[in-house]
N, C-alpha and C positions, 0 to 999 in steps of 0.2 A: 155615491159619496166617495169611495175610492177611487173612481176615475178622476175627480175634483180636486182630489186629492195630490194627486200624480201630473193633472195639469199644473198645478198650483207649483209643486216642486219642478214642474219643469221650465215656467217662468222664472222662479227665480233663480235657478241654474244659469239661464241664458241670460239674466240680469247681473248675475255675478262674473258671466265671460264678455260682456260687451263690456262692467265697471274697468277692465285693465286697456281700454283702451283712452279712457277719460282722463283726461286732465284731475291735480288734486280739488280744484276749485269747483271743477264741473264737478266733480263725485259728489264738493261738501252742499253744492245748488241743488243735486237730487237728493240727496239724504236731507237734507232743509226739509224741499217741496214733499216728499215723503212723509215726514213725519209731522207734517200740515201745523195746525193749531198750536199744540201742544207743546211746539219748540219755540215761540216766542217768550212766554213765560224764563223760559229756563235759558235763555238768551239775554233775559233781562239782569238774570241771576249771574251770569257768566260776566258782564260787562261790569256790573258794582264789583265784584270780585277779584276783574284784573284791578281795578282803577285801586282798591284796598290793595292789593299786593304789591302794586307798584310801590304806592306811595308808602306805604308802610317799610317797606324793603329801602326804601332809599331814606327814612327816617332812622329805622334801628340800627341798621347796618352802614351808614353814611354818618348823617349830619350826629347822630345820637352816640356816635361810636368815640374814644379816647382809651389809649393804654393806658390804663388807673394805675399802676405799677408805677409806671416811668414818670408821669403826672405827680404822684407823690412821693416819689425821690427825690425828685426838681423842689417840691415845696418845702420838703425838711430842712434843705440848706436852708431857708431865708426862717424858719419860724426858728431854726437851734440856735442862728447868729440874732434873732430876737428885731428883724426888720420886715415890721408890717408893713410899710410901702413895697419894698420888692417883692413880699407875698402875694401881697395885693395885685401889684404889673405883673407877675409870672402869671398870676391866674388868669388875670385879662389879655393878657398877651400867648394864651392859647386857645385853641377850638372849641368854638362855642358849644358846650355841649350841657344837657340837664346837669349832668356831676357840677362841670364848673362852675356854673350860674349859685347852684347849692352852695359850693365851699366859696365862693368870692359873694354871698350874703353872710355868711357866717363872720369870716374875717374881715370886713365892714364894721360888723359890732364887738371887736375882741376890744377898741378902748372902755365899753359899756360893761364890761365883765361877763364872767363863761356863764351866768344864767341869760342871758342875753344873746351870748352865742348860739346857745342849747336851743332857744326859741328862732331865733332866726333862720338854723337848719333844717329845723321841720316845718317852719312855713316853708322856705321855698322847695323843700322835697315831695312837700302839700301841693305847691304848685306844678312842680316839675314832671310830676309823678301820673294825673293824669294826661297831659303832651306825650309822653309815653307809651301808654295803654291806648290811647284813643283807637277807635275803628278795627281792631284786631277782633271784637268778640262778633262783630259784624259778619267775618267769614264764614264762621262754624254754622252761623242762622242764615247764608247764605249758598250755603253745603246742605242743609236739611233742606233748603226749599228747593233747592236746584231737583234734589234726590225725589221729594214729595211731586215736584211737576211732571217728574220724567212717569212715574208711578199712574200720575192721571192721566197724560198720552198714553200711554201703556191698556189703561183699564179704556178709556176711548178708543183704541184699534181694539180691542175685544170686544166690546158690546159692536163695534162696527161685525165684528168676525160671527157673532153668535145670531144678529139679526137674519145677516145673511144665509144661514142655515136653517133659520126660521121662517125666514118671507121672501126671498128676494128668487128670482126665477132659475131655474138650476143653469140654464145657459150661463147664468151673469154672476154664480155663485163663486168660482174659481178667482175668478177678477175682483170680487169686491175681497174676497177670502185674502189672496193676496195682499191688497190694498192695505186691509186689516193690520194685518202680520207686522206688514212694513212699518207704518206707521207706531204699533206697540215699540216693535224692537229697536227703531229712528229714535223714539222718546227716550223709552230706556237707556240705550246706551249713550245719547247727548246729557243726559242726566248725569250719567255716572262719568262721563269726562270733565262736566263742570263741577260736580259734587266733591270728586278725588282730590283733585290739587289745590282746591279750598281750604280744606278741612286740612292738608297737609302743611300747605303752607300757614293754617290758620294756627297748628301745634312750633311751628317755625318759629313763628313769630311772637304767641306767646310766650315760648321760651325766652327767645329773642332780649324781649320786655323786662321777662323776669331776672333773665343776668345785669340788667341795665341799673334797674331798681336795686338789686343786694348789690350792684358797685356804688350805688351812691350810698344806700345804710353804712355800708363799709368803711369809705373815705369819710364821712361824715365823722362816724367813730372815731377813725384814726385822727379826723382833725383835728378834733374835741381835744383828746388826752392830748394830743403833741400841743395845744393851746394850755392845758391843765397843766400839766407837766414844767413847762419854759414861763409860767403868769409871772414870775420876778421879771423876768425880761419884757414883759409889757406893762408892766407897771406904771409906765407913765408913755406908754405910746397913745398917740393919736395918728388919722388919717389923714394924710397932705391931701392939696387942693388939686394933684394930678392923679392921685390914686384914686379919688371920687370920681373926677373925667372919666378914667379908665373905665369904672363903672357902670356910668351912662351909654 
């Protein structure tokens, strides 16, 4: 058994002095074929995962993104001087984002009065709000199974490893013992590179979400009062027939 033993370490000694002559592709083709079965699963897992990272990343951080700041600096001029049409155009006439769409339903209904407002804000925040959230909880259940598949490659090159010391002919015990090994430690660790940056980016991005969401509650609020506040000044507004376009 300790000669078995000592072959085995010395195969994969020499597996690890020929890997520095391999190309990166070739290494990740033997590390695949290696860890046999077991790494398609968690392949699977790997591929939904960029495809969420991407898309997500280019949602929160791109299309979802606006200086809420400077956005409602812009908007105070036109609600203090008591002009719902250029509230209106300013709003439209910047990046379409969940916030905007929120505060340009909102001031659509300020001739309606501020319970009408108040309603109009939380439906489209209602709406806006899952567009936001979407496929992020996806990663984290895509981090435990990646973790969970690598775990059953793993216990699969074991029962490989423990048969072999049970049945298999001591000639051929070192090689399958090998075999074994490889394939445990192939899973495992393809496991834990797609499990890692899942779950990392999955805390990313959630966060992400979360600042997204308390800027719209935020501006929302701020609308509201800055509508509550200035209602002599709309008192008799109404919505032009380009502010509606704008809209659309």
């Amino acid at each position: 058994m300790n000669l078995g033993f000592l072959t085995n370490l010395t195969i994969l000694a020499n597996a690890g002095g020929h890997g520095a002559q391999r190309s990166f592709f070739e290494e990740v083709a033997m590390r695949w074929e290696a860890g046999q079965w077991g790494m398609y699963p968690i392949a699977v897992c790997l591929v939904f995962a960029l495809a969420i990272m991407i898309e997500r990343g280019i949602m929160l951080f791109g299309k979802a993104s606006i200086n809420k700041d400077a956005f409602l600096r812009g908007l105070k001029k036109h609600i203090y001087a008591g002009d719902l049409d250029k509230a209106i155009n300013y709003v439209a006439g910047q990046k379409q984002t969940p916030l905007t769409q929120v505060i340009k339903a909102g001031l659509m209904n300020v001739p309606k009065g501020e319970e009408e407002v108040q309603a109009a804000l939380d439906e489209a925040s209602l709406r806006e709000t899952p567009k936001i959230e979407a496929r992020t909880g996806y990663l984290a259940m895509l981090g435990n199974a990646a973790m969970l598949a690598g775990l059953l490659g793993t216990v699969s090159g074991l029962i490989s490893c423990f048969e072999a010391v049970a049945n298999v002919n001591p000639a051929d015990k070192a090689t399958i013992l090998a075999n074994g090994i490889s394939e445990a430690m192939n899973c495992t660790g393809f496991g834990l590179l797609t499990a890692i940056p899942a779950v990392v980016a999955f805390s990313i991005l959630s966060g992400r979400a979360t600042a997204i969401v308390n800027d719209i509650n935020e501006t929302s609020v701020a609308v509201l009062n800055l509508i509550v506040n200035n209602r002599d000044k709309f008192k008799n507004a109404t919505v032009s027939a380009s502010a509606r376009d704008s809209e659309e």
